[in-house]
C-alpha positions in Angstrom: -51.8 9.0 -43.4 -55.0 6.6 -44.1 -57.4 5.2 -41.6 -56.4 1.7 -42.8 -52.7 2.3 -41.5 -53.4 4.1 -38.5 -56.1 1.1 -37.3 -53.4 -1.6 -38.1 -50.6 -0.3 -35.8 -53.5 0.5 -32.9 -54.4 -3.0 -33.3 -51.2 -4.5 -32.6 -50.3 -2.1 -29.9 -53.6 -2.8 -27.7 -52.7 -7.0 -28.7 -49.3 -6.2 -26.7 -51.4 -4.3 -24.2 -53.9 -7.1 -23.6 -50.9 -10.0 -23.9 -49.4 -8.3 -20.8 -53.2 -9.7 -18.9 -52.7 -13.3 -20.0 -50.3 -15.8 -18.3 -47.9 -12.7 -17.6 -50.0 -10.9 -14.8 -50.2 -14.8 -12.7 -46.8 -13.6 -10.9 -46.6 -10.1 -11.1 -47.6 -9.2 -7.0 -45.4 -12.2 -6.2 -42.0 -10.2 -5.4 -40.8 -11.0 -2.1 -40.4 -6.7 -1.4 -44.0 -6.1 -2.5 -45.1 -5.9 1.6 -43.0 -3.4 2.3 -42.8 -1.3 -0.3 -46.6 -0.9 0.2 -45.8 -0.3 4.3 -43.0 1.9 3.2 -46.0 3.9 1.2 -48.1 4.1 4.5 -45.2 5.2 6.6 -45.0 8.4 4.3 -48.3 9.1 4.0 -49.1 8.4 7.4 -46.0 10.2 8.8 -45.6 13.2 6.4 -42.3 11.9 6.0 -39.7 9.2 4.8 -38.5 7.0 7.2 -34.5 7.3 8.1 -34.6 4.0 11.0 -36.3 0.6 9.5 -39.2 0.3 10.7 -40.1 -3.1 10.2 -37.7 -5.8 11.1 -36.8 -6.6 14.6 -33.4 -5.9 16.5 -31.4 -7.6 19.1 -33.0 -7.7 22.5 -29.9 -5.9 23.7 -29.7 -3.5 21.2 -33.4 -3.1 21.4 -33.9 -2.5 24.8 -30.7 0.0 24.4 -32.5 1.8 21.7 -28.6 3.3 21.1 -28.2 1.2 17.6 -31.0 1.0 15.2 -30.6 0.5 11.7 -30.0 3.6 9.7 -31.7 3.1 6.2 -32.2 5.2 3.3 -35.8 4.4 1.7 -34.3 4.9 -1.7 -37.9 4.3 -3.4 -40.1 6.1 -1.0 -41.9 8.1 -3.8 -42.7 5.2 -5.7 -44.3 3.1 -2.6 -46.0 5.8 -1.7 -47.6 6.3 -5.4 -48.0 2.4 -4.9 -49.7 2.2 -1.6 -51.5 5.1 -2.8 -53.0 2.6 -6.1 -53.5 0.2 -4.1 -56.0 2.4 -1.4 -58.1 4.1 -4.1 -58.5 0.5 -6.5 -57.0 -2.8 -4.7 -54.7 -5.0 -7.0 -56.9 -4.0 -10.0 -55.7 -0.9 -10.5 -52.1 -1.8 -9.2 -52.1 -4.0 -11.7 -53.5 -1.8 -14.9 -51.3 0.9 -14.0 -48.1 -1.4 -13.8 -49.1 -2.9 -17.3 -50.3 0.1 -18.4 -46.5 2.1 -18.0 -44.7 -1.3 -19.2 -47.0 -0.7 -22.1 -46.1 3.1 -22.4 -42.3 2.4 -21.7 -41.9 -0.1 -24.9 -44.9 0.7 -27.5 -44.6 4.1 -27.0 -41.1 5.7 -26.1 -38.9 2.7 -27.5 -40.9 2.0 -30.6 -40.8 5.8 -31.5 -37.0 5.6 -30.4 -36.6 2.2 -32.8 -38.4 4.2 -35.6 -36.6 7.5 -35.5 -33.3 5.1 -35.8 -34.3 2.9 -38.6 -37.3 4.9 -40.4 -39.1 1.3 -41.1 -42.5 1.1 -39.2 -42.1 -2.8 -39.8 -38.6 -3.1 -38.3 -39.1 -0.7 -35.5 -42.5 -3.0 -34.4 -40.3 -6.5 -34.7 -37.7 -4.9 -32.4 -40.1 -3.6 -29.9 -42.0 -6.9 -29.7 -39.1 -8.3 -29.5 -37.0 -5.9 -26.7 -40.7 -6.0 -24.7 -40.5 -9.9 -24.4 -36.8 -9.5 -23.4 -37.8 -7.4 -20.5 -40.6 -9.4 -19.3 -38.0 -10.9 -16.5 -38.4 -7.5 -14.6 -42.4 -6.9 -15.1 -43.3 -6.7 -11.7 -45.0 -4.7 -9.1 -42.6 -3.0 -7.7 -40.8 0.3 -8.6 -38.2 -1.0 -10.7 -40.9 -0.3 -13.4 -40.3 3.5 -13.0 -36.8 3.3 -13.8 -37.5 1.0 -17.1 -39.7 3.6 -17.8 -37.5 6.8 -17.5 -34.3 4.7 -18.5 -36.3 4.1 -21.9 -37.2 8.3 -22.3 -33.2 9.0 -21.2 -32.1 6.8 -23.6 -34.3 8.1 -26.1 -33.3 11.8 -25.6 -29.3 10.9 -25.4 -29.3 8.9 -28.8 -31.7 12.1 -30.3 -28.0 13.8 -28.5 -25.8 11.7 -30.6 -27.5 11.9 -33.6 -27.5 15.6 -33.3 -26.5 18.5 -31.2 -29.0 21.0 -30.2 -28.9 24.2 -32.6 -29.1 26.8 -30.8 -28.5 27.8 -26.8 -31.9 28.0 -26.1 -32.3 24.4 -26.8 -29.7 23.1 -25.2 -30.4 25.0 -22.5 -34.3 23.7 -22.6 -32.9 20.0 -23.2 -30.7 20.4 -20.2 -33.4 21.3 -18.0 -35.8 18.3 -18.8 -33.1 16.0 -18.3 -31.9 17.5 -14.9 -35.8 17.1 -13.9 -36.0 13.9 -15.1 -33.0 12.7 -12.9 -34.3 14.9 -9.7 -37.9 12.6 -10.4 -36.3 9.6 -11.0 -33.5 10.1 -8.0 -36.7 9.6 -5.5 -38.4 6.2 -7.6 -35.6 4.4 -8.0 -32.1 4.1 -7.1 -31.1 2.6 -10.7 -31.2 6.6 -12.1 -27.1 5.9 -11.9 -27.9 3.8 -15.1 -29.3 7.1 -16.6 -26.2 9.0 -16.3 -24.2 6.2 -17.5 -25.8 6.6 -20.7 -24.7 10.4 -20.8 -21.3 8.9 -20.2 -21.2 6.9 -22.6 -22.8 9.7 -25.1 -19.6 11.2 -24.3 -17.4 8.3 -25.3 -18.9 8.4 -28.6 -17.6 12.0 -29.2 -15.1 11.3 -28.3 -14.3 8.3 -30.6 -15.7 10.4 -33.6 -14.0 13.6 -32.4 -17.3 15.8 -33.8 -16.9 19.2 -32.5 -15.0 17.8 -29.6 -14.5 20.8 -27.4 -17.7 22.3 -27.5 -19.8 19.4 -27.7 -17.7 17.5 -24.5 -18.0 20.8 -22.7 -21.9 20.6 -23.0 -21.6 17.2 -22.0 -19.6 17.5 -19.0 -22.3 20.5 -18.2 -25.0 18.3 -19.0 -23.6 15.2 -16.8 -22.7 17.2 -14.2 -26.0 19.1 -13.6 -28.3 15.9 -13.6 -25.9 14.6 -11.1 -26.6 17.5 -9.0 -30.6 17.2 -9.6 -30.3 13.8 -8.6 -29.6 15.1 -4.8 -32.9 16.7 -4.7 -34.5 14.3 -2.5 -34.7 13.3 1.1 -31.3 11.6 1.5 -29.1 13.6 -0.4 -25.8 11.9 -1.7 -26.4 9.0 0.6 -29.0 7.9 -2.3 -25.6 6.5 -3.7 -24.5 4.6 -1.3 -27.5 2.9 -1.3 -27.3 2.1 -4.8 -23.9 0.8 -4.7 -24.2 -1.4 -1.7 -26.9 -3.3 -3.1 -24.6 -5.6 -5.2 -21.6 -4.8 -3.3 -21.2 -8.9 -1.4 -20.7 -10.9 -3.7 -22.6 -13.6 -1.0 -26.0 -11.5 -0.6 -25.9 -11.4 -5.2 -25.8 -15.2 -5.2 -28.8 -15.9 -3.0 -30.8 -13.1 -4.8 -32.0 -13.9 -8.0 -32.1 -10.4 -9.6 -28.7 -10.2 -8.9 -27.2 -13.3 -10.1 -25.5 -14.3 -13.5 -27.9 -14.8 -16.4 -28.2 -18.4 -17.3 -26.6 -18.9 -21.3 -29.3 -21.2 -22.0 -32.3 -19.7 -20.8 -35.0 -18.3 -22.6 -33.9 -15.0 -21.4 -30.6 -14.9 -22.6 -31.2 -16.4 -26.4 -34.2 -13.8 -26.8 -31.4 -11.1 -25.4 -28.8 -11.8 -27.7 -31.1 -12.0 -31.0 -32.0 -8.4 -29.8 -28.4 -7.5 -29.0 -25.6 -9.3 -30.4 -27.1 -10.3 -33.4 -28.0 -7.2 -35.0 -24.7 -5.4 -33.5 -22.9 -8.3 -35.9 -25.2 -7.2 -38.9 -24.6 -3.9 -38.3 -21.3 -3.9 -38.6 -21.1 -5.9 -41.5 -23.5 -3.7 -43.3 -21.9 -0.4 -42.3 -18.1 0.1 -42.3 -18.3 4.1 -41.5 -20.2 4.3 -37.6 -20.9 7.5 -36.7 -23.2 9.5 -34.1 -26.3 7.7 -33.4 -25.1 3.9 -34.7 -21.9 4.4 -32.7 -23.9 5.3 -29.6 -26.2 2.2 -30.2 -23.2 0.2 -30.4 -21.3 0.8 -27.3 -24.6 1.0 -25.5 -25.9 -2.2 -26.6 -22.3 -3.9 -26.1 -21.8 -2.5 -22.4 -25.4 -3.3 -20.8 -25.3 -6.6 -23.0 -22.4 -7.6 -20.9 -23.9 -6.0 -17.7 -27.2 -7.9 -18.4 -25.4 -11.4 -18.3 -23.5 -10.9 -15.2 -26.5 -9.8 -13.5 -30.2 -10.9 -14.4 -31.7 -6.7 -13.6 -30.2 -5.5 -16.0 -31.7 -7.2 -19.0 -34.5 -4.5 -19.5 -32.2 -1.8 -19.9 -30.0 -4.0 -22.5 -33.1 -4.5 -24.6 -34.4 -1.3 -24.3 -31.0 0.0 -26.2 -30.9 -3.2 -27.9 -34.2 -2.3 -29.9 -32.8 0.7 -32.2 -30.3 -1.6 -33.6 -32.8 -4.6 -34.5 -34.5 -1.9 -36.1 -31.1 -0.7 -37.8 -30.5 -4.0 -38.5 -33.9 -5.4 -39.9 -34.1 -2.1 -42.2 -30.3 -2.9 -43.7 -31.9 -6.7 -44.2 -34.2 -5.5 -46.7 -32.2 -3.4 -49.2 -30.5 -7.4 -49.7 -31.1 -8.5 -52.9 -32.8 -12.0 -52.5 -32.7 -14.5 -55.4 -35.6 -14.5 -57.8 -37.9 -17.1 -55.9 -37.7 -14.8 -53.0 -39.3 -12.0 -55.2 -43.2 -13.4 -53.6 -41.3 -12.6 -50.0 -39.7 -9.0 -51.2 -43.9 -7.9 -52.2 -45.5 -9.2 -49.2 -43.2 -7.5 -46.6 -43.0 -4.1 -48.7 -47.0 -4.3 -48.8 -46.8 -5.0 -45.2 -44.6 -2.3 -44.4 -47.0 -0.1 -45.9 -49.8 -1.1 -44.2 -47.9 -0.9 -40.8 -47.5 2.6 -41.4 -46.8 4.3 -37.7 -49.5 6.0 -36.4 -48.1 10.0 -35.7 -47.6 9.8 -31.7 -46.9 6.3 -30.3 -46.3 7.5 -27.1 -50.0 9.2 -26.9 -51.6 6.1 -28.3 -50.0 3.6 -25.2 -50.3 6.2 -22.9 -54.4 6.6 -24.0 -54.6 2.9 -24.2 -53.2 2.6 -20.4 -55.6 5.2 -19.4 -58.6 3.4 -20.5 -57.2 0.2 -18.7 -56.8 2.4 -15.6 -60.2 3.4 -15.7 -62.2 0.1 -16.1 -59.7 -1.3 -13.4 -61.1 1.1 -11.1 -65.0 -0.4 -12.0 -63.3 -4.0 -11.8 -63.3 -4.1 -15.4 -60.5 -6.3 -16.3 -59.6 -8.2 -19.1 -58.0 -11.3 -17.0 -61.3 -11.0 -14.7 -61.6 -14.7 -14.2 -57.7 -15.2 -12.5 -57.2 -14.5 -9.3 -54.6 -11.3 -9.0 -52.5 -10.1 -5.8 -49.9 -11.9 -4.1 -49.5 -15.9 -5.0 -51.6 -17.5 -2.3 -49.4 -20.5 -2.8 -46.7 -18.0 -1.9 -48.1 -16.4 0.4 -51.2 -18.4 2.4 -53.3 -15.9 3.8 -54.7 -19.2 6.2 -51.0 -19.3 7.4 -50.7 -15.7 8.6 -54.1 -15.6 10.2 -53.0 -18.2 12.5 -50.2 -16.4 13.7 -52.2 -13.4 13.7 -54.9 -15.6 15.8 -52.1 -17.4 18.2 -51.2 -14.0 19.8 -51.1 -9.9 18.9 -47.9 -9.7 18.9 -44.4 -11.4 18.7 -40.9 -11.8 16.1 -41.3 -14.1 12.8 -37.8 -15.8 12.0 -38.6 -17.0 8.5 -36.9 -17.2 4.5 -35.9 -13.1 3.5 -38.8 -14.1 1.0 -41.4 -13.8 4.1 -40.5 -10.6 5.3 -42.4 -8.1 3.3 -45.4 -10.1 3.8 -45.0 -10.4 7.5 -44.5 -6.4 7.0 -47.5 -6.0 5.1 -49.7 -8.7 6.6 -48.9 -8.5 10.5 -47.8 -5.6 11.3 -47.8 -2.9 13.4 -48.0 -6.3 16.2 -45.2 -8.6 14.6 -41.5 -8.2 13.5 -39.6 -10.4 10.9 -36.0 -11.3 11.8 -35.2 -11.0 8.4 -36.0 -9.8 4.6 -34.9 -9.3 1.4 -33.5 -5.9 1.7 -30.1 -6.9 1.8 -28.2 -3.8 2.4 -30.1 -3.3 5.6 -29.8 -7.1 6.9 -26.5 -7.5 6.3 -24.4 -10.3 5.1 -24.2 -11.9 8.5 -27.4 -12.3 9.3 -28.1 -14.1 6.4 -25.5 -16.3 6.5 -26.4 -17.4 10.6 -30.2 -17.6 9.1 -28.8 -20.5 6.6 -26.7 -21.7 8.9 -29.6 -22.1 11.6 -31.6 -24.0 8.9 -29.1 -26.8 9.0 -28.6 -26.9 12.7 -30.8 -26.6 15.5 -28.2 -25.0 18.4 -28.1 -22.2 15.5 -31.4 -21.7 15.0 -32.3 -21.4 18.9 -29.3 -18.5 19.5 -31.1 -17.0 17.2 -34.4 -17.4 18.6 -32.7 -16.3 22.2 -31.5 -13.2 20.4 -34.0 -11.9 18.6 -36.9 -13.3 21.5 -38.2 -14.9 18.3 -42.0 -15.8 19.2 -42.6 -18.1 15.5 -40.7 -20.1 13.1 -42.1 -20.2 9.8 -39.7 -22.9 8.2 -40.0 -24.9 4.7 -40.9 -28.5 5.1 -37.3 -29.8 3.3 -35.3 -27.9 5.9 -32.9 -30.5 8.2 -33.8 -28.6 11.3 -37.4 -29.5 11.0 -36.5 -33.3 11.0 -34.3 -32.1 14.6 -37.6 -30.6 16.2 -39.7 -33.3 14.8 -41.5 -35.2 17.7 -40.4 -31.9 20.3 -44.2 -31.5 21.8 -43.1 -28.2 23.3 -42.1 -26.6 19.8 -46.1 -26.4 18.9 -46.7 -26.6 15.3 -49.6 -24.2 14.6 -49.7 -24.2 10.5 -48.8 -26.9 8.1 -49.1 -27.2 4.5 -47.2 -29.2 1.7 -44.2 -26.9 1.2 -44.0 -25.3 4.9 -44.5 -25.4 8.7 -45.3 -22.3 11.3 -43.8 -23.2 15.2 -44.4 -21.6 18.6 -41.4 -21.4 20.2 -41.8 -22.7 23.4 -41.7 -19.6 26.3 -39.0 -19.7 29.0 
């Protein structure tokens, strides 16, 4: 391989890294859940333990003062908050931030472009697709641990389509295969609940064997092995099977997924779902057309692609995972383009992208070169070396006013914040151990009825102060357009204490 081809590819992939700095990085902190995932992180490394009763939002005076009915809750991504809180001790939002562009990096230019490449063989294809699958998942590049399971949902999918294409040849390597994947899914089972996603790709490895019926009784017994034992790894962590149920109940109302953006349908028209289906649909038509026999690793891309496809537009989190097994077949696709034959006056085109192929030559280890690349961002983070140095990073503080909190903070130690699911992290991460949010965005906690008497109270003021009564709610933290702030308008004993364009902080008058 020359120097000339090995520069060209480095180039591109440390362009991608330092894109990810530019208007990208503005929003990253901004998630709603960033509070307490970072409190979650203390908890742990405070406690020497994960935390089984929520610790942050308040309860019911009655059931308070009763103690008898706390709520039970499985902190299905203690390992990753505490890594998190962890980052964010040792090197503030600098190296919070390096590290969570630095994996995104890692996840697409290394594991899915060598996965894109070893499907296709074109270096040229293989980098359109991943630019194009790493735009695609953009939606989800965030700071929170959803960026561990893109991460290991990319290296899964990777290793089952290496399945499909071929079965290990010998019993030693299936063996030593089996046992990376199984400690894969035992890692991933404490990061993030979405490891489920993993072992639906082994499922769906086995629906390609058995649609192409290739060595159908050994190879489905190996797979049933397989599933099976990462499903058992998978209850290596503080919960056990309850790490299920948590996963499940996250999208089980159909209420809570229509007031949470993640989990809502994905808008046809939006940038989002045009860049999805040039990755997905697009080249699964081409495909097709170009190859009438599927086998083994097309077939897997296929069914893959088609199922999280469909997945991704009914709900907006799964669009990373659809590109990620979208990319292999744009590679596929973009490869089969270029054994066309174009018309004459196309012959100027045909030179320049074979010369450019060979000048994008792939560099021997993608994955070393992003990870490398990521660890020299890491580093210079920790000096406050950054490449966006002259934009603010952290939480929005049009979000999240740190004036606005300090007031509360100021007004008394302690008290209960009744405020937008959007506020409770922050009042978590910002106020506590002295104050309490009624509510946040943790859904399967919260419950559906508390949400709904929350909007409700926004529209009517005998709501909102049964509520107050309830909870012994001590601040209101309420946006300007609400109808119940016109109701307490001109109230002098509902003291407003913070005021801005978009929002309004009350004491609640005392008793």
């Amino acid at each position: 391989m020359s120097q000339r081809h090995f520069r060209l590819s480095v180039v591109l992939l440390i362009v991608a890294y330092l894109a990810l700095w530019g208007r990208q990085s503005e929003h990253m902190a901004d998630d709603p859940g960033l509070g307490w995932h970072l409190r979650t992180g203390a908890f742990v490394l405070k406690e020497g333990s994960v935390p089984r009763i929520d610790p942050f939002l308040a309860l019911p005076r009655s059931e308070a003062a009763a103690t008898s009915s706390p709520r039970q809750w499985v902190a299905d991504q203690w390992l990753s908050d505490t890594v998190l809180q962890s980052l964010y001790s040792w090197g503030s939002w600098p190296l919070v931030y390096a590290v969570t562009i630095g994996l995104f990096t890692v996840a697409f230019w290394g594991v899915v472009l060598t996965t894109a490449y070893s499907a296709s063989g074109s270096a040229l294809s293989s980098l359109v697709a991943t630019a194009l699958a790493w735009k695609v998942a953009q939606v989800h590049l965030i700071v929170r641990p959803v960026l561990a399971s893109i991460v290991l949902f990319a290296v899964i999918a990777g290793r089952v389509r290496r399945l499909a294409v071929q079965s290990p040849t010998s019993k030693a390597d299936a063996i030593r295969e089996g046992l990376v994947m199984c400690s894969l899914f035992a890692l991933w089972a404490n990061l993030h609940p979405a490891f489920v996603l993993g072992l639906a790709i082994i499922a769906l490895h086995g629906a390609v064997l058995l649609l192409t019926r290739r060595q159908l009784k050994f190879a489905c017994g190996s797979l049933v092995v397989l599933l099976v034992c990462c499903a058992l790894a998978t209850l290596l962590n503080p919960y056990g099977w309850r790490i299920f149920d948590s996963f499940f109940d996250l999208s089980a109302s159909p209420y809570l997924r229509s007031i949470n953006q993640e989990w809502r349908p994905l808008e046809l028209l939006s940038n989002e779902a045009l860049l999805l289906l040039l990755v997905t649909l697009v080249p699964l038509a081409l495909t097709l057309s170009a190859t009438p026999r599927l086998i083994g690793g097309r077939l897997f891309d296929i069914l893959s692609t088609l199922v999280f496809t469909y997945a991704a537009f009914r709900m907006v989190r799964f669009v990373p995972y659809a590109a990620i097994l979208g990319a292999p077949l744009t590679a596929i696709a973009l490869a089969d383009l270029r054994r066309v034959r174009l018309p004459s006056v196309c012959g100027a085109t045909r030179r320049f992208i074979s010369a450019l192929e060979k000048r994008l030559d792939m560099p021997r280890s993608p994955i070393l070169i992003a990870s490398l690349i990521a660890f020299i961002g890491c580093t210079l983070a920790m000096f406050g070396i950054l490449p966006c140095s002259g934009k603010p990073i952290g939480p929005s503080a049009t979000l999240y006013p740190a004036d606005m909190f300090d007031e509360i903070a100021r007004d008394r130690g302690e008290g209960v914040i009744l405020a937008s699911p959007d506020y409770g992290g922050a009042v978590a991460w910002r106020l506590q151990p002295g104050f309490r949010a009624v509510l946040d965005d943790r859904n399967n906690v919260v419950g559906e009825e508390l949400y709904r008497r929350y909007f409700r109270a926004l529209e009517d003021r005998t709501e909102l102060e049964e509520l107050v009564r309830e909870y012994g709610v001590t601040h209101l933290i309420l946006s300007s357009m609400s109808p119940v702030v016109a109701q307490l308008s001109g109230e002098q004993n509902w003291t407003i204490l913070y005021q801005d364009s978009s929002r309004r902080v009350y004491r609640v008058p005392t008793n």
